[in-house]
N, CA, C and O of each residue as an XYZ file, in Angstrom:
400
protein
N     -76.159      4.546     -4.779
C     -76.760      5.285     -5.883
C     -77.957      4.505     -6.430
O     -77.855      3.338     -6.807
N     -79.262      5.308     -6.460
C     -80.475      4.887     -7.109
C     -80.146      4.709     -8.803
O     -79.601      5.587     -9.472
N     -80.702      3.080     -9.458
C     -80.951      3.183    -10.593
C     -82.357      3.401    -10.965
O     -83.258      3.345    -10.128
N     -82.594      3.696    -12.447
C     -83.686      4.098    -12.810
C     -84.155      2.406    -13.129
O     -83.480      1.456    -12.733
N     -85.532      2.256    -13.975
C     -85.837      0.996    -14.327
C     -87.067      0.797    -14.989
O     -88.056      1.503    -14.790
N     -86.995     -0.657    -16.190
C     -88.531     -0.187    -17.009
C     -89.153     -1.522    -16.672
O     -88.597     -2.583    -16.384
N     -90.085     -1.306    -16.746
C     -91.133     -2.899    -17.057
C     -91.433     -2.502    -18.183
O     -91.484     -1.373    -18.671
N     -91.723     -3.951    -18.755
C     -91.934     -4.306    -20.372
C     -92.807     -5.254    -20.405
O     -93.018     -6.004    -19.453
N     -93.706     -5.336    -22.088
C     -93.948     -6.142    -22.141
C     -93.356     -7.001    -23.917
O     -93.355     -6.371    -24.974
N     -93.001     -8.211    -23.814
C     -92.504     -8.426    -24.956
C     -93.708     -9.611    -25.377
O     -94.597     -9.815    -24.550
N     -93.711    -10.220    -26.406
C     -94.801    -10.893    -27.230
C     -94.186    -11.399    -28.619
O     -93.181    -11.028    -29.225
N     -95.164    -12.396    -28.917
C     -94.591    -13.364    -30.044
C     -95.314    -12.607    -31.392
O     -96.297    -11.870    -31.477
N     -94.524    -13.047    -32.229
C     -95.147    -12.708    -34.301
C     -96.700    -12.373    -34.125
O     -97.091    -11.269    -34.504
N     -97.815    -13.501    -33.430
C     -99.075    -13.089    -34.015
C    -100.154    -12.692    -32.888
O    -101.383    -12.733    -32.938
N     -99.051    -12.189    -31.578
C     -99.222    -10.927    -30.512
C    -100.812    -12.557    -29.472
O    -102.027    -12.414    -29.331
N    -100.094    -13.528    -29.137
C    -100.845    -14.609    -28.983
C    -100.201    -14.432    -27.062
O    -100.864    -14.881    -26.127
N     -99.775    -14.204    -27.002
C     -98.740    -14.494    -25.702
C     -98.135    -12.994    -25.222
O     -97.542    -12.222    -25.975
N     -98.470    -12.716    -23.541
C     -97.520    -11.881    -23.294
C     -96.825    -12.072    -22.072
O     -97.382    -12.582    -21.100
N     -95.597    -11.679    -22.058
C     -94.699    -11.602    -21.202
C     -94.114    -10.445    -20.545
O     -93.184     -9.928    -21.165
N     -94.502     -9.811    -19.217
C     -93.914     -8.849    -18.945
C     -92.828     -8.919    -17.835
O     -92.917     -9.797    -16.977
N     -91.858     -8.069    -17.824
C     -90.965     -8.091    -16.991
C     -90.186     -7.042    -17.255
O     -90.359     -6.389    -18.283
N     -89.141     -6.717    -16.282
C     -88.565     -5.543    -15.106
C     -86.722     -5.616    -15.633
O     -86.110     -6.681    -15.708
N     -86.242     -4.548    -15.875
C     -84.613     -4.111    -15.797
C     -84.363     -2.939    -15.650
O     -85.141     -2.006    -15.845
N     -83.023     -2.869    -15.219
C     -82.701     -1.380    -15.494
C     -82.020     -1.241    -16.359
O     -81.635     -0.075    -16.450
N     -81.458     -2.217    -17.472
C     -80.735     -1.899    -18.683
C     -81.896     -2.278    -20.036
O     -81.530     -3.303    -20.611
N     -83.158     -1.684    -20.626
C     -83.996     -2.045    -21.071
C     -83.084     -3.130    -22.708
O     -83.029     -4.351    -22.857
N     -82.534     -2.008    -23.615
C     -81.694     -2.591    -24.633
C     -81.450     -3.408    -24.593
O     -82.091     -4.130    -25.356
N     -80.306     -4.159    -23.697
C     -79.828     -5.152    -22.873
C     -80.641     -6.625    -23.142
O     -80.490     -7.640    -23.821
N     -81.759     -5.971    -21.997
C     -82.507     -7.228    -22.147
C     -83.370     -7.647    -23.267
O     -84.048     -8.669    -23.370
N     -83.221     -6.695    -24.062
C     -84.365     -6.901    -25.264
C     -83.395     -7.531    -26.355
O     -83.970     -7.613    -27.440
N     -82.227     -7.950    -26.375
C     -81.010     -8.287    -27.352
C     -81.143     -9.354    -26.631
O     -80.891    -10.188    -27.500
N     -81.454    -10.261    -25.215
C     -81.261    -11.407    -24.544
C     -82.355    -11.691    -25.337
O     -82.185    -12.418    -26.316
N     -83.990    -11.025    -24.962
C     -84.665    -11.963    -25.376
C     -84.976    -12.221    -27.159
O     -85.734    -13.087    -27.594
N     -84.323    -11.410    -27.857
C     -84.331    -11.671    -29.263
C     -83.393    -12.877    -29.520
O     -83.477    -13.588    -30.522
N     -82.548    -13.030    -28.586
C     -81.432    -14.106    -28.992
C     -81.538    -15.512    -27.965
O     -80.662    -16.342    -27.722
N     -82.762    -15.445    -27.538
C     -83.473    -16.668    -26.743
C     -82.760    -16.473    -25.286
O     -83.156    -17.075    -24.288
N     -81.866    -15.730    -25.282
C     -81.461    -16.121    -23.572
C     -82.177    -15.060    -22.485
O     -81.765    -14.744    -21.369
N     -83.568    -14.550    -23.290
C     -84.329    -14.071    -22.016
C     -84.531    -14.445    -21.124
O     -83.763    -14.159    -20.206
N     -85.714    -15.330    -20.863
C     -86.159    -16.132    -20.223
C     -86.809    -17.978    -20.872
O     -86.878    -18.347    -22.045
N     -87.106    -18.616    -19.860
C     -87.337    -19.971    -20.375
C     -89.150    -19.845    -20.875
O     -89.878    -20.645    -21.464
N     -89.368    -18.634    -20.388
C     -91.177    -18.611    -20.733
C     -90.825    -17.572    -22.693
O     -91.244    -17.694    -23.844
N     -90.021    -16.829    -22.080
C     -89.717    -16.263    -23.712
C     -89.112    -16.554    -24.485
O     -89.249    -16.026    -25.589
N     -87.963    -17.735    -24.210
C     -87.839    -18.568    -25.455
C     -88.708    -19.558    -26.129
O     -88.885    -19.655    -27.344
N     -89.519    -20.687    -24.663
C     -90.916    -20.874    -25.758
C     -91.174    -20.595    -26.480
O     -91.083    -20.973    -27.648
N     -91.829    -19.379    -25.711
C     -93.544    -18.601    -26.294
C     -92.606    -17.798    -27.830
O     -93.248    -17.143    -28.651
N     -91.376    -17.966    -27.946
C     -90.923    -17.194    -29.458
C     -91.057    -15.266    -28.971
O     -91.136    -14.316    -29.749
N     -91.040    -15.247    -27.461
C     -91.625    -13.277    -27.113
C     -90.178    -12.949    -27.737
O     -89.135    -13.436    -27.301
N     -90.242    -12.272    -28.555
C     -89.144    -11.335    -29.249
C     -89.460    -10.116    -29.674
O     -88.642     -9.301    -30.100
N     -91.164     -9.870    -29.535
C     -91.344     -8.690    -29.715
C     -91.245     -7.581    -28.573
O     -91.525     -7.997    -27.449
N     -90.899     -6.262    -28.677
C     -91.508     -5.477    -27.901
C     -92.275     -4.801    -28.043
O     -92.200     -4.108    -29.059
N     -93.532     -4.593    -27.055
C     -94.876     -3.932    -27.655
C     -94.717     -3.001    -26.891
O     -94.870     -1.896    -27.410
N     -94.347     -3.027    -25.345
C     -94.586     -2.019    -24.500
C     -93.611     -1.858    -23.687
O     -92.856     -2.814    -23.515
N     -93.368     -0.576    -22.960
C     -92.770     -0.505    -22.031
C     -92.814      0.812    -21.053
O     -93.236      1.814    -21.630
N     -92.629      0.904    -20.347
C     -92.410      2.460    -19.333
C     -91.056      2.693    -17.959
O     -90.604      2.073    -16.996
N     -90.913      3.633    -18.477
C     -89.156      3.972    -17.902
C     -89.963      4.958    -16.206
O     -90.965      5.667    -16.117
N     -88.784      4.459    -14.994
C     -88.795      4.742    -14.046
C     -87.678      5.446    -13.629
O     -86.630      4.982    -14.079
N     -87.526      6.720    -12.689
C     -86.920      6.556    -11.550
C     -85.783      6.010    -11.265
O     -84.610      6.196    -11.590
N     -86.686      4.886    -10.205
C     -86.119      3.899     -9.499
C     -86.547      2.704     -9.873
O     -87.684      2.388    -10.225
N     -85.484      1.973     -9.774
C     -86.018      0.483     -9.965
C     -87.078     -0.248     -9.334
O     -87.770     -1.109     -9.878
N     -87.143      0.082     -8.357
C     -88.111     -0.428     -7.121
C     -89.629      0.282     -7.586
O     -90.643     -0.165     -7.049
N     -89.738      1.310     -8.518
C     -91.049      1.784     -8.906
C     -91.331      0.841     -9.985
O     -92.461      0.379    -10.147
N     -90.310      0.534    -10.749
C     -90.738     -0.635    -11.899
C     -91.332     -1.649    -11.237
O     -92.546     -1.678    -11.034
N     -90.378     -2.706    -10.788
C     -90.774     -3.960     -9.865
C     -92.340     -3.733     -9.420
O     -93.325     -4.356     -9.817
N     -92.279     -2.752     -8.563
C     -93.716     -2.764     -8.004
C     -94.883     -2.393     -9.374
O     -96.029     -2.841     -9.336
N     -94.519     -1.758    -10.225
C     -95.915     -1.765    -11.339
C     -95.810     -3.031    -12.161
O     -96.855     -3.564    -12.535
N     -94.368     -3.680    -12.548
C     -94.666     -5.293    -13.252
C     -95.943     -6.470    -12.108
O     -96.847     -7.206    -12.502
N     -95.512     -6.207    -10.806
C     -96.248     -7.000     -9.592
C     -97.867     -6.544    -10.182
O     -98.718     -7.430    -10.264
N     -98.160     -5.304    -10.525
C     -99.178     -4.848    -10.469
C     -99.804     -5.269    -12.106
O    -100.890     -5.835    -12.220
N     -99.160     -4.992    -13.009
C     -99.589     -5.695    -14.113
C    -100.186     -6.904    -14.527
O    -101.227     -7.113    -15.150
N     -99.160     -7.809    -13.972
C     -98.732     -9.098    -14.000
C    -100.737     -9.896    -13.167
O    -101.401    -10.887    -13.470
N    -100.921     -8.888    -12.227
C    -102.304     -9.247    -11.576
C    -103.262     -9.103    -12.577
O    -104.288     -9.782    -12.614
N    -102.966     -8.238    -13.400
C    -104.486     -8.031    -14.589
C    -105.190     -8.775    -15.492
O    -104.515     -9.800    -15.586
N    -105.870     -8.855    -16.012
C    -105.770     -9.828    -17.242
C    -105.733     -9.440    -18.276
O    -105.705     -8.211    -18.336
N    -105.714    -10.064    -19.387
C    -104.880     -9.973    -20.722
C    -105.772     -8.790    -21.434
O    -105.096     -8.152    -22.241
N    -107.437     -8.254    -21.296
C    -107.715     -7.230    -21.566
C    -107.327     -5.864    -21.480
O    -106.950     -5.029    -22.303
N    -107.558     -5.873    -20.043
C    -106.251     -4.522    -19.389
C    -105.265     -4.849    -20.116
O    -105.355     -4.323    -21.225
N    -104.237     -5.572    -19.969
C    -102.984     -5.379    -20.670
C    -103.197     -5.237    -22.099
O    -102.966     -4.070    -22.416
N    -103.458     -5.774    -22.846
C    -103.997     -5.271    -24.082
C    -103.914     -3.896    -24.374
O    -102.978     -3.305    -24.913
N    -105.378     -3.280    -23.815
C    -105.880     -1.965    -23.602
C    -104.544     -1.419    -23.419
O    -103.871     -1.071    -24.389
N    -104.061     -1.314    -22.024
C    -102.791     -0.360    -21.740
C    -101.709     -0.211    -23.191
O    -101.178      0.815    -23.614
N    -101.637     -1.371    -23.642
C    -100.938     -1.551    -25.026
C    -101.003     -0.537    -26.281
O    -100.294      0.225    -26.938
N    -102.149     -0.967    -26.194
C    -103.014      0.085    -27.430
C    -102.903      1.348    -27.348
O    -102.839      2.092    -28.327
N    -102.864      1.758    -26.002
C    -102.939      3.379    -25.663
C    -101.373      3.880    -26.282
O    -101.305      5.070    -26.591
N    -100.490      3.281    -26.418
C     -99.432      4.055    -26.958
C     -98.843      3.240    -27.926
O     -98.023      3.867    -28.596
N     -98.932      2.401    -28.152
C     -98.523      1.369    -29.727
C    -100.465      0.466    -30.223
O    -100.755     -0.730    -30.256
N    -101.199      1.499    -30.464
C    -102.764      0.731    -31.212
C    -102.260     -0.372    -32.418
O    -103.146     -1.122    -32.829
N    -101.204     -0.488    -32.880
C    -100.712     -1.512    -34.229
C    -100.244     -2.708    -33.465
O    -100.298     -3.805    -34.020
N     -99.748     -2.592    -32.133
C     -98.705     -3.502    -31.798
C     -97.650     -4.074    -32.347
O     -97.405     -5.253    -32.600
N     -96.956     -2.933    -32.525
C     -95.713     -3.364    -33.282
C     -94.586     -3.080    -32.802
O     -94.490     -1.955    -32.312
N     -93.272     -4.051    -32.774
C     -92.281     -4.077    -32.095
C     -91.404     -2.685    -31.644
O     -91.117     -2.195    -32.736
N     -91.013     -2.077    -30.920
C     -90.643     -1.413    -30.335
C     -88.868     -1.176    -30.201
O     -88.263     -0.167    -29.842
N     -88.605     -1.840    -30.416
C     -86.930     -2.654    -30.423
C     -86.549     -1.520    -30.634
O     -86.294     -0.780    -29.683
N     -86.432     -1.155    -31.767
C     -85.851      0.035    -32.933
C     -85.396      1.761    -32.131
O     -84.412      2.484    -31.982
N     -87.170      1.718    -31.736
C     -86.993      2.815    -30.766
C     -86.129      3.032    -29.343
O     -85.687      4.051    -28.812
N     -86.088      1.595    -28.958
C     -85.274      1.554    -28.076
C     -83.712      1.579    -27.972
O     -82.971      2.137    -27.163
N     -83.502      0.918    -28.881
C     -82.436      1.061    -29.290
C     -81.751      2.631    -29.653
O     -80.981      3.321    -28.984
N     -82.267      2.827    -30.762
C     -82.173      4.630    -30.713
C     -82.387      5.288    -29.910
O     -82.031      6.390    -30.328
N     -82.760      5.401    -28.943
C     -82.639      5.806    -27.783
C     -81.644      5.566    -26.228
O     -81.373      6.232    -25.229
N     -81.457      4.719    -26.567
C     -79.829      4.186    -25.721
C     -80.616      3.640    -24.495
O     -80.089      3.962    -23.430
N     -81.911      2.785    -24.364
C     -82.772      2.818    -23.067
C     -81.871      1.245    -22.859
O     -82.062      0.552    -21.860
């Protein structure tokens, strides 16, 4: 059985740092990285925010657009940002209410 799957991007208090990356339980991982056991680059960098994200399918469609992100630089990502959160402001909430 195919799971679905999102890439994200999460970011620190004064939106200085971004971090994107890939699950198929989005909630999940956004409760790891608020509680530091995301990753060792997002407990650093303090990424506890979520600014962005986009739901797939398949998992394997996520993976391949984080690969593709991850190549851009921080303008593009930015930009892409803006187009659906222009405030950059955490996202959590919505996700959560939503059961993603």
């Amino acid at each position: 059985m195919e799971r679905g799957g999102y890439v994200y991007i999460m970011s620190n208090h004064i939106r200085s740092v971004f971090y994107i990356g890939v699950t198929s339980q989005l909630s999940t991982r956004i409760d790891q990285h608020k509680n530091g056991q995301g990753s060792v680059f997002t407990s650093k960098y303090n990424c506890t925010d979520l600014i962005y994200y986009e739901g797939f399918q398949f998992i394997e469609e996520a993976i391949k657009r984080e690969k593709q992100m991850k190549k851009c630089k921080r303008d593009w990502k930015l930009t892409l940002i803006q187009k659906t959160n222009p405030q950059l402001l955490d996202l959590s909430d919505d996700v959560y209410k939503n059961r993603l």
